[in-house]
C-alpha positions as CSV (number, residue, x, y, z in Angstrom):
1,X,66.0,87.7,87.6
2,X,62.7,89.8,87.3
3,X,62.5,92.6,90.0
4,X,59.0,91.1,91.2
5,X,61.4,87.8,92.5
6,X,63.9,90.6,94.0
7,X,61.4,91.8,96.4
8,X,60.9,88.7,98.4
9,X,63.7,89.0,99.6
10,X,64.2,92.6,100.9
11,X,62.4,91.8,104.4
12,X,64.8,88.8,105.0
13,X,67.1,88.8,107.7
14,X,70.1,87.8,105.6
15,X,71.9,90.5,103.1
16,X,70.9,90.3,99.4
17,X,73.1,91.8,97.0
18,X,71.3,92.6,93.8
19,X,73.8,93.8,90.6
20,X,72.0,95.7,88.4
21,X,73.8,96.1,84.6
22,X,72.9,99.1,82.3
23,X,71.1,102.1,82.7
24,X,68.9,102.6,79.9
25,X,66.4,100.2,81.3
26,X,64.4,102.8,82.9
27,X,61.2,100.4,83.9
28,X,63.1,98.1,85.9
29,X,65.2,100.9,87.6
30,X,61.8,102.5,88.3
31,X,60.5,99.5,89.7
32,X,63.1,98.6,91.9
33,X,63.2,102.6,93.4
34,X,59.6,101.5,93.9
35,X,59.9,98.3,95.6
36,X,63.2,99.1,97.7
37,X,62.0,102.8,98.7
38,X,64.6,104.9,96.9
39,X,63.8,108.4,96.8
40,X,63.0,109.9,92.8
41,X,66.1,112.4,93.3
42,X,68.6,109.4,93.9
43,X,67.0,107.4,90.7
44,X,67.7,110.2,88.8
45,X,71.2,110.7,90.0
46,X,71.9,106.8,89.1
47,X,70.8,107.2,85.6
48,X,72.6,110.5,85.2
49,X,75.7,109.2,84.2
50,X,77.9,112.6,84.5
51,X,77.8,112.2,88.5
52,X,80.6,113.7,90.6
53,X,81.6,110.8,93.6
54,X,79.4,111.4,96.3
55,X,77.3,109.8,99.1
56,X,74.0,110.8,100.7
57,X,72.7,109.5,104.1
58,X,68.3,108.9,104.1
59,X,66.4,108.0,107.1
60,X,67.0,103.9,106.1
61,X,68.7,104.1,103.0
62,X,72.6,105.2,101.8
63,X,73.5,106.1,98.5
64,X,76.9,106.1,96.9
65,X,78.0,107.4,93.6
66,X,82.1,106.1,92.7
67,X,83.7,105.9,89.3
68,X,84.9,102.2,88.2
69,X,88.1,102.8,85.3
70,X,89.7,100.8,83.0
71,X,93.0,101.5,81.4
72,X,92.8,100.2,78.1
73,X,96.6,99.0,77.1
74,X,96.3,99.2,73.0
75,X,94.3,102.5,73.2
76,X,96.1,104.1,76.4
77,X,93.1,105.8,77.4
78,X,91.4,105.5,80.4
79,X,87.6,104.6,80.4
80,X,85.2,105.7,83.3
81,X,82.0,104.0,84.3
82,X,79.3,105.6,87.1
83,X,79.1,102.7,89.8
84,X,75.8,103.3,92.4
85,X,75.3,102.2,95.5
86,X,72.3,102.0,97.4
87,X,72.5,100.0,101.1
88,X,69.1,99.5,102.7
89,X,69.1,97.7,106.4
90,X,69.6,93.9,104.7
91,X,70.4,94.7,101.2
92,X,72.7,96.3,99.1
93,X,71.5,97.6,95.0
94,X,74.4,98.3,92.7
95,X,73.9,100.1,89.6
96,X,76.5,100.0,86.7
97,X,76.6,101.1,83.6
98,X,78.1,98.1,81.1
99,X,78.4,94.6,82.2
100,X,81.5,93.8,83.6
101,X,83.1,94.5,86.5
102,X,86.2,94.3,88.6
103,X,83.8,92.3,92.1
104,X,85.5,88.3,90.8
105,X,87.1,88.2,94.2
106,X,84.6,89.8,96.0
107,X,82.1,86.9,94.4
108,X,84.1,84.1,95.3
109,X,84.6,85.4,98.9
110,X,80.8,85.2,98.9
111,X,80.7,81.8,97.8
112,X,82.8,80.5,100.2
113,X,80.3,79.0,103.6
114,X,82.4,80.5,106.2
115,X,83.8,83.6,104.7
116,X,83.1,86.4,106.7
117,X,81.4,88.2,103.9
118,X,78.6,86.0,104.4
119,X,78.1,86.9,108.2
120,X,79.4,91.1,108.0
121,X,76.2,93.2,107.2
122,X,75.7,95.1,104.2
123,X,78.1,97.3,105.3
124,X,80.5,95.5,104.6
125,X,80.1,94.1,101.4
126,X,79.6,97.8,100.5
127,X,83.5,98.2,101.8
128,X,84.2,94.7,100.1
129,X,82.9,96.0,96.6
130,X,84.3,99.8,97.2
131,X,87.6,98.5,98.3
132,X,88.0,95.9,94.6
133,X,86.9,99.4,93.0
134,X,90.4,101.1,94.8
135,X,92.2,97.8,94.4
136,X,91.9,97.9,90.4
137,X,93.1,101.6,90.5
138,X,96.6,100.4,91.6
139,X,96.6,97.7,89.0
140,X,95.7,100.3,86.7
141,X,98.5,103.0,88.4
142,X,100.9,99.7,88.0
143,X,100.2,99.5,84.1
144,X,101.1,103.1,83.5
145,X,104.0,103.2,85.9
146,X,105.3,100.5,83.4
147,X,104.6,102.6,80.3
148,X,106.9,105.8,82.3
149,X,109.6,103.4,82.7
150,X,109.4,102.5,79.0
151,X,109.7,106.2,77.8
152,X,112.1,106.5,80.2
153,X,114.5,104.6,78.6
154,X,113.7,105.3,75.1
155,X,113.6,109.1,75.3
156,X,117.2,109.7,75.9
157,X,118.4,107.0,72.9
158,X,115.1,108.0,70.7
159,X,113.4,111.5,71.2
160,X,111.3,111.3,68.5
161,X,108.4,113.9,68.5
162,X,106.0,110.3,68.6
163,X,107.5,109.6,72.0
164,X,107.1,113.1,73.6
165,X,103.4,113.1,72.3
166,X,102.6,109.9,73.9
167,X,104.8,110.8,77.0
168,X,101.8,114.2,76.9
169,X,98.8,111.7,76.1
170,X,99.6,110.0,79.6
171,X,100.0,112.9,81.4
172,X,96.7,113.9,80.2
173,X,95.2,110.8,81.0
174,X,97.0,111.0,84.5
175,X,94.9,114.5,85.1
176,X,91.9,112.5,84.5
177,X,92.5,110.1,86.3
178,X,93.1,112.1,89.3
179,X,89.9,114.2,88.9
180,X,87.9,110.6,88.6
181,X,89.7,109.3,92.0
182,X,89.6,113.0,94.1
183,X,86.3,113.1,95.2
184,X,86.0,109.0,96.8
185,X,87.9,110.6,99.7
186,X,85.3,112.6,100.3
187,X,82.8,110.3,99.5
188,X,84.2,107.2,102.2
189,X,84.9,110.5,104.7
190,X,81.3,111.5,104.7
191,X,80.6,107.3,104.5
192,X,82.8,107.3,107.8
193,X,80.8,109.6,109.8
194,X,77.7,108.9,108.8
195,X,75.6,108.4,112.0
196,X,73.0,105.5,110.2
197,X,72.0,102.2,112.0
198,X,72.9,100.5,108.8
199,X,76.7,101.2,109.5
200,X,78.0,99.2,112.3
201,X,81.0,100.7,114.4
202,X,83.1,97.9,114.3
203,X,83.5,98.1,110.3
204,X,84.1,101.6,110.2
205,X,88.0,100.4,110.6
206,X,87.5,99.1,107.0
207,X,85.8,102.2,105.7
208,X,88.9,104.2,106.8
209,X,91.9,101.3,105.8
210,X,90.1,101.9,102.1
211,X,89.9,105.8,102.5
212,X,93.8,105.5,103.1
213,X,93.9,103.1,99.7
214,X,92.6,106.6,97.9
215,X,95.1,108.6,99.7
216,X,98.3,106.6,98.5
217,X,96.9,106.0,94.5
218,X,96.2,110.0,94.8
219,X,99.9,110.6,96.0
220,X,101.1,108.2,93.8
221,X,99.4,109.8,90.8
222,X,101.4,113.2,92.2
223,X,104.5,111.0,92.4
């Protein structure tokens, strides 16, 4: 959809979620700063792709910065992707870097008349979205736990120097996947207390049941 159609709809009174895929498309993310009032500083920070976790409260706007991974089975390497959010008083911009994305459940709550997606403000389908991004982290933390077990029993009948350099790859790639998931506790803290009209009291309850989400895949990376 053209960003000239997007507009019409950021004075309605119902929430519009608008996904936008890949960052090298400078004009449109130019124009929709434009349109939707984003400050210069926060475009550049969505396009800058090396962007610690982070969220920053403006007079009407909050903007987000989380890190969406992948665990890639064959290569056993964990990809990262910079995942932007910006919520406006009825709408919410996301900004990621690759099509893709982990929000299928998120959609089909949305499609559903009565879900209460459909109802919550912006908000809340900023925890919705937030809380499928922590969701796929213990999918991810599920995968590896299965790969430990594996090396687990092979290490005492086969310790092969090829098993005790993978065994170090995914302890590397645990390290990194700590430092990616660190800072969101910071971020939904700060999300938590923020004292914007946009953020209704009643779904700060969600904010903090996806905080504790981070808590237990940190520990659970310790573990």
């Amino acid at each position: 959809m053209p960003v000239e159609e997007c507009v019409a709809y950021r004075d309605r009174p119902t929430v519009t979620w608008i996904n936008i895929d890949g960052l090298h498309q400078l004009d449109i993310i130019e124009k929709v700063g434009r349109h939707f009032n984003i400050h210069p500083l926060v475009l550049e920070d969505i396009v800058n792709t090396g962007q610690r976790p982070k969220a920053e409260e403006f007079e009407d706007l909050i903007f987000m910065v989380l890190k969406m991974l992948h665990y890639n089975e064959s290569s056993e390497k964990i990809t990262s992707e910079q995942f932007s959010l910006v919520l406006g008083p009825n709408f919410l911009i996301s900004f990621q870097e690759i099509q893709g994305d982990v929000f299928k459940t998120v959609r089909e709550r949305i499609r559903k008349p009565k879900a209460r997606i459909r109802k919550a403000g912006c908000d809340y389908l900023a925890y919705a979205l937030i809380d499928a991004v922590v969701d796929h982290y213990f999918l991810m933390l599920e995968k590896m736990g299965e790969k430990i077990e594996h090396f687990e029993e092979q290490l005492p009948l086969q310790p092969t120097p090829e098993i005790l350099q993978a065994i170090y790859d995914l302890k590397r790639e645990l390290v990194y996947f700590r430092k990616q998931v660190w800072p969101i506790r910071d971020v939904l803290n700060t999300w938590q207390k923020a004292e914007s009209s946009i953020i209704e009291e009643a779904n700060k309850v969600f904010i903090r049941d996806v905080y504790d989400h981070t808590i237990q895949v940190i520990d659970t990376i310790d573990s």
